[in-house]
N, C-alpha and C positions, 0 to 999 in steps of 0.2 A: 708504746709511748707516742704521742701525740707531736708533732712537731710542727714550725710553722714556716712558711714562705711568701717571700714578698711578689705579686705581680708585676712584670714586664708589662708595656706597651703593646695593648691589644691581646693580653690571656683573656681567658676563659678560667673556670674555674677547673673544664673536664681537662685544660690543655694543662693548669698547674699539676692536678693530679696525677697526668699521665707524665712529664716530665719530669716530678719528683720524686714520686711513689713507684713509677714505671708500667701503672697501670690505670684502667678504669672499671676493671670486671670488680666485682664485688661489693656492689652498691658501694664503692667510696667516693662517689660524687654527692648521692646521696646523703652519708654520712658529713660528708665535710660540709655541706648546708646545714645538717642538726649540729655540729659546732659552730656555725657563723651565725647565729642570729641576727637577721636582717641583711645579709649579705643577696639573697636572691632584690632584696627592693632597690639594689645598685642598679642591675643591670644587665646585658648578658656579657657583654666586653666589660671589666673592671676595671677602675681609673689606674692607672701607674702606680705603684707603690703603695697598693691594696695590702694589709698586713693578713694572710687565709692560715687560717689552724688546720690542717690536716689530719686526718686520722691515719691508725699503724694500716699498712699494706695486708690485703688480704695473706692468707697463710696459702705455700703453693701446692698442700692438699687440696686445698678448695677450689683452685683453675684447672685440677687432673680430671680428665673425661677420659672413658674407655674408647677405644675407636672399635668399628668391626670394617673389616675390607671383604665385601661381596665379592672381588675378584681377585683370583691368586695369581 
């Protein structure tokens, strides 16, 4: 579900993302520009009290990567 947050003084929209949602992996910067329609024609700082719709946080299957350790 979708939720929304208002910008501080000097966000970004990758800084809303990553302080709400807790991330940026998962194209959800991306995403939350296809719910703002015309939000990229702000700006890249967004004015105070920007209202940004967010999209739901990646699932934390999808951040799992296998590691291999060459050295034991």
């Amino acid at each position: 579900m979708a939720r929304n947050a208002i910008a501080l003084q000097g966000d970004t929209l990758d800084l809303i993302c990553w302080r709400e949602l807790g991330t940026t992996a998962g194209k959800v910067v991306e995403r939350a520009y296809e719910l703002n329609v015309g939000l990229a024609e702000v700006g890249t700082v967004l004015p105070e009290g920007t209202q940004v719709t967010l999209p739901d946080p990646p699932s934390a299957a999808a951040g799992t990567l296998e590691t291999v350790n060459l050295w034991d």
